[in-house]
C-alpha positions in Angstrom: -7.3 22.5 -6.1 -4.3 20.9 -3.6 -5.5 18.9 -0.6 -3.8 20.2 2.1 -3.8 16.9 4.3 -2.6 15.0 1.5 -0.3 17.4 0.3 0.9 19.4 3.2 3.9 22.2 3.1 6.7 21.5 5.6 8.5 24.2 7.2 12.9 24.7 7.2 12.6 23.7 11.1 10.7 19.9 9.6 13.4 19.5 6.7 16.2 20.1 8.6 15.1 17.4 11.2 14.3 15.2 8.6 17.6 15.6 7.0 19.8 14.8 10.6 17.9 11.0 9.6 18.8 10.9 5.6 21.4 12.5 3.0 20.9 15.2 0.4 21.1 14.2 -3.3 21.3 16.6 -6.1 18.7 15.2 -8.3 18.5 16.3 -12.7 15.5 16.3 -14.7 14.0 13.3 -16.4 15.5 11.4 -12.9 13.2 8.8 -11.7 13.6 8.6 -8.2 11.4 5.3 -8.2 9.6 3.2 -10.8 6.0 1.6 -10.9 6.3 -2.2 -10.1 9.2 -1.4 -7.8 9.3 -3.7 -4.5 10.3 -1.0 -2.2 11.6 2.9 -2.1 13.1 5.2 0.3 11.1 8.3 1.4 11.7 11.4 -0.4 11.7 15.3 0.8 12.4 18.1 -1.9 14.5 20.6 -0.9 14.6 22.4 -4.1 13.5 21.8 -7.8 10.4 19.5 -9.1 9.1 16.4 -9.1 6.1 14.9 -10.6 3.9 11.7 -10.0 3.3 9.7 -12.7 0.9 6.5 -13.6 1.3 4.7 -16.5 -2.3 4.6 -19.1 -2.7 2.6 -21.9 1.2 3.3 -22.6 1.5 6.6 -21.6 1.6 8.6 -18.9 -1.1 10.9 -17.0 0.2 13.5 -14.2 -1.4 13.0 -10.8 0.2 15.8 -9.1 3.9 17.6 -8.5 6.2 18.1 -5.5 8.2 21.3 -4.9 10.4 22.3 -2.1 9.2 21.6 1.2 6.8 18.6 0.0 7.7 14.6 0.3 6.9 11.7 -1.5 5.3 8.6 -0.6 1.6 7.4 0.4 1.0 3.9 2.3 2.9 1.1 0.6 5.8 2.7 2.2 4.2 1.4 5.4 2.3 -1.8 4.1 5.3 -3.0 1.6 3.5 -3.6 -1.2 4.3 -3.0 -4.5 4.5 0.6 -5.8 1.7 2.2 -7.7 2.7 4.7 -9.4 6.8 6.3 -10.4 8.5 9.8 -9.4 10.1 11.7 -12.0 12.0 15.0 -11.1 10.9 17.6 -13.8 12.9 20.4 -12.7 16.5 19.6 -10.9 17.2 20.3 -7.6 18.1 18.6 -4.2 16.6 15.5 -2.4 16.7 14.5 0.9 16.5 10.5 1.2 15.6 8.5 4.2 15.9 4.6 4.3 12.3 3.1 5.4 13.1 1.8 8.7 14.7 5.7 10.0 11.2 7.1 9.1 9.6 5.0 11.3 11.9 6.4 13.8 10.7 9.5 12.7 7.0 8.8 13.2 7.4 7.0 16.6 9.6 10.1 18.1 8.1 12.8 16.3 4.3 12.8 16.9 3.5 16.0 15.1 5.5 15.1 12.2 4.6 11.7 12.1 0.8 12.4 12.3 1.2 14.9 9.6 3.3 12.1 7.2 0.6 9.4 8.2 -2.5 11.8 7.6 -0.8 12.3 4.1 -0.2 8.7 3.5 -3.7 7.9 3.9 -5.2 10.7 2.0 -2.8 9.9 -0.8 -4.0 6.5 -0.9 -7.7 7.5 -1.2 -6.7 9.4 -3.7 -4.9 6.4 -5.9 -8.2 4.2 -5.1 -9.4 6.2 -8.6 -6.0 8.0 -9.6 -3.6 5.0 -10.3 -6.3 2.1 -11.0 -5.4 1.5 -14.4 -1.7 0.1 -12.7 -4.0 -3.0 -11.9 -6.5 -4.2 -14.1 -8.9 -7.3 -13.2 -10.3 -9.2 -16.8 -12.4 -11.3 -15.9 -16.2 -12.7 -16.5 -18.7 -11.1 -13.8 -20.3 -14.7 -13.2 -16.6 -16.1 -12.7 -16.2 -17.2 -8.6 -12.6 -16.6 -9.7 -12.5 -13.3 -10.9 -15.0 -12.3 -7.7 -12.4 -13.6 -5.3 -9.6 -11.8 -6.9 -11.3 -8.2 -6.8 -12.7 -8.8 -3.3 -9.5 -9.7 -2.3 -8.3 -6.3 -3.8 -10.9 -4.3 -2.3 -10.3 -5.5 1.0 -6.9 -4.7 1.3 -7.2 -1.5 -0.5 -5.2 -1.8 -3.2 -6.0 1.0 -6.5 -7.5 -1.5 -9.0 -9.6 -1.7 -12.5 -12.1 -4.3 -13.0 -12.6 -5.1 -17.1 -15.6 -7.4 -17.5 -14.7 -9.5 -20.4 -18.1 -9.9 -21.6 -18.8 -6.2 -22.0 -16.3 -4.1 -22.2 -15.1 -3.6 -25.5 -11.7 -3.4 -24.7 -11.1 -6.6 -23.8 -10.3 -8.4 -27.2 -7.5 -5.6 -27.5 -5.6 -6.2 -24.2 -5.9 -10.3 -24.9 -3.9 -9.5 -28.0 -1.8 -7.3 -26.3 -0.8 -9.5 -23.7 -1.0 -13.0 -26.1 -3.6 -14.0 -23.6 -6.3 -16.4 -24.7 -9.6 -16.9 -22.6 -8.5 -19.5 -21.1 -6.3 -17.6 -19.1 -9.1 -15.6 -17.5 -9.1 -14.0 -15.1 -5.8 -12.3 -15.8 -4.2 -9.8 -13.4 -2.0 -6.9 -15.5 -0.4 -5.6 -12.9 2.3 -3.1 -13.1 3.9 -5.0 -16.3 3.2 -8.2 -14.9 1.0 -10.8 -16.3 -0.9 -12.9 -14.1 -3.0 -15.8 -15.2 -5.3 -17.7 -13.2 -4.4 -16.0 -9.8 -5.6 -17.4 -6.8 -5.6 -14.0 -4.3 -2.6 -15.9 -2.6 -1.0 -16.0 -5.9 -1.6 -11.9 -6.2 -0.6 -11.4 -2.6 2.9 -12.8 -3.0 3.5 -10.7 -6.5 2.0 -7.4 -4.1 4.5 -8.0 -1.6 1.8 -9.3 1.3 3.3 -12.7 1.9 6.1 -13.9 4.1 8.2 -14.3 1.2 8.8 -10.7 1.3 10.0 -10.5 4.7 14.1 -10.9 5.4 13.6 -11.8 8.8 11.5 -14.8 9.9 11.7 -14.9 13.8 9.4 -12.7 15.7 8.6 -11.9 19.3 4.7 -11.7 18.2 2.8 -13.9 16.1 -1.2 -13.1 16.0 -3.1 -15.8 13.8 -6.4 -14.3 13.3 -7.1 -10.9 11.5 -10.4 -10.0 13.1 -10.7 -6.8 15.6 -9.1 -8.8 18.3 -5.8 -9.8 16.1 -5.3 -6.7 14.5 -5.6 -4.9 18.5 -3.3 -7.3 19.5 -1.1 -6.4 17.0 -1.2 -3.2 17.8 -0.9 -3.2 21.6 2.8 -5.7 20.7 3.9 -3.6 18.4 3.6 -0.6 20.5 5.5 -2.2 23.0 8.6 -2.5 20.8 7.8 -6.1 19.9 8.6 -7.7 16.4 5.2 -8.3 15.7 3.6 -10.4 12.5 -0.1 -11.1 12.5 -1.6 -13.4 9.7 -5.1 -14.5 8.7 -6.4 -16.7 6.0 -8.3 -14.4 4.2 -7.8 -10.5 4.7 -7.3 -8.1 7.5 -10.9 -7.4 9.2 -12.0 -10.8 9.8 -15.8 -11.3 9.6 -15.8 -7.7 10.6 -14.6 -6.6 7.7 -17.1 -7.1 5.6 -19.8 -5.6 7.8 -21.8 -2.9 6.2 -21.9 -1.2 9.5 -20.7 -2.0 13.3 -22.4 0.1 16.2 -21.5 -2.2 19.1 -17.9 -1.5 18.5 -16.1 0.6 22.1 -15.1 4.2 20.7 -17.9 4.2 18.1 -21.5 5.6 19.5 -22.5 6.5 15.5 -21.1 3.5 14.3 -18.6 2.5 12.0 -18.1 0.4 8.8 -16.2 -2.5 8.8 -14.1 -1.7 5.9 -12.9 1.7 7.7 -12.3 0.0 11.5 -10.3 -2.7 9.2 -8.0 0.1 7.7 -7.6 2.2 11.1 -6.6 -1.0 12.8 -4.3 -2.0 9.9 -2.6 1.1 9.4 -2.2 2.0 13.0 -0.2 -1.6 13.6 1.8 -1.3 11.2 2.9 2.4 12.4 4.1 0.7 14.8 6.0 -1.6 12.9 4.2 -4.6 12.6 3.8 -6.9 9.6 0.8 -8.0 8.2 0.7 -11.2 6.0 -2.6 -12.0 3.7 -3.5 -14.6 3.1 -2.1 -16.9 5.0 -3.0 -20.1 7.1 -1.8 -21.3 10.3 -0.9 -25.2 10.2 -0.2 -26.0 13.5 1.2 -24.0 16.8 3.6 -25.6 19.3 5.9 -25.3 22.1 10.0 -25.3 21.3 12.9 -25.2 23.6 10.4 -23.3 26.4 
């Protein structure tokens, strides 16, 4: 059965707008239009032919669902900039209309009936990956290993699709240490996306995922918000809004304190109450609709006045 918010139908009047901010591509089967592991992509609207969603398994490949005409490609990383999860292949050929990153956030930002419908999909999309395209990272480690726990918090936190492989129980494990000529020593090991990761701090991870500064081309900003609680992430969003070139950073994840609440009811806008994990994401996603960056983790040094 298709999910409709996560897989909605756009109408001629939609693809033709989107296509005034992109250019149409004829596109052939067995195409990939973007890869697992790749650092960035463009968004993606099929005009006409097929094209499937992929993860990789064990070496092969397992079908998570297909895109005909009037559908689009993409779920949150094209907002976030991490890593992608999972690869597009076109199964039948057709036409494409590409649009570069920074023109869909145009999009979003003048369209807000389109752009609702986009981020809606984005975010069901992702819930859908948390299960779907968790075998893209796996997390061997021993359960009683501080090391390993920080690394899968650190995954959960941010949301990031993820399998956790306990290396004194799962059976598997003596296989994908041979695999990967990895010795127990090395644990915990992060496969993720092809990569190898040994020993990762969640710092380590975060630069690999695409969360650190190193990822960003541009290092001045109108904006900077040290602090990831409630507080940061709003003021993220209220800078951002205003057109500002926002980053916010915090030393730990997004959320704060907060985010690791079981359940906040003191919070404005929530009378039933809300978890921290899901104000963390609404706050996260809604600044960086706007355009700002978020950095995890990340420390502030020092702070100090320059030329005024």
């Amino acid at each position: 059965m298709i999910d409709d918010e996560a897989f909605p139908q756009l109408d001629a009047a939609d693809v033709e707008l989107i296509a005034t901010l992109g250019t149409r591509r004829q596109v052939h089967q067995g195409e990939y239009l973007y890869r697992e592991g790749d650092q960035t992509y463009d968004f993606f609207v099929v005009v006409s032919g097929e094209v499937a969603v992929i993860v990789g398994v064990d070496g092969g490949e397992r079908e998570i669902v297909r895109h005909g005409a009037g559908r689009f490609l993409g779920e949150l990383n094209m907002l976030t900039g991490l890593r992608v999860f999972v690869s597009t292949r076109v199964t039948r050929s057709g036409e494409v209309i590409v649009v570069p990153r920074e023109r869909l956030r145009q999009l979003m930002a003048t369209n807000p009936r389109l752009g609702d419908t986009i981020l809606a999909a984005f975010i069901a999309r992702r819930s859908i990956l948390m299960e779907g395209a968790a075998p893209t990272i796996r997390v061997i480690g021993s359960r009683f290993s501080p090391e390993s726990l920080r690394v899968r918090e650190f995954l959960a936190r941010i949301r990031v699709p993820h399998e956790w492989i306990d290396s004194e129980a799962d059976p598997s494990v003596d296989a994908l240490l041979q695999q990967f000529s990895l010795a127990p020593s090395d644990l915990p090991v992060v496969i993720a996306t092809g990569a190898v990761l040994r020993n990762p701090t969640p710092g380590q991870l975060s630069s690999y995922l695409g969360l650190t500064l190193e990822s960003l081309p541009e290092r001045c900003f109108d904006l900077v918000v040290v602090g990831g609680g409630p507080a940061g992430l709003a003021a993220a969003v209220y800078g951002a809004s205003e057109g500002l070139h926002t980053l916010a950073v915090d030393m730990t994840a997004p959320g704060g304190q907060a985010g690791t609440s079981s359940r906040i009811e003191n919070y404005l806008g929530f009378p039933m109450g809300i978890s921290g994990s899901d104000l963390t994401q609404r706050a996260v996603i809604q600044a960086e609709k706007f355009g700002a960056r978020l950095t995890v983790p990340c420390t502030a040094n020092s702070l100090r006045n320059k030329g005024g």
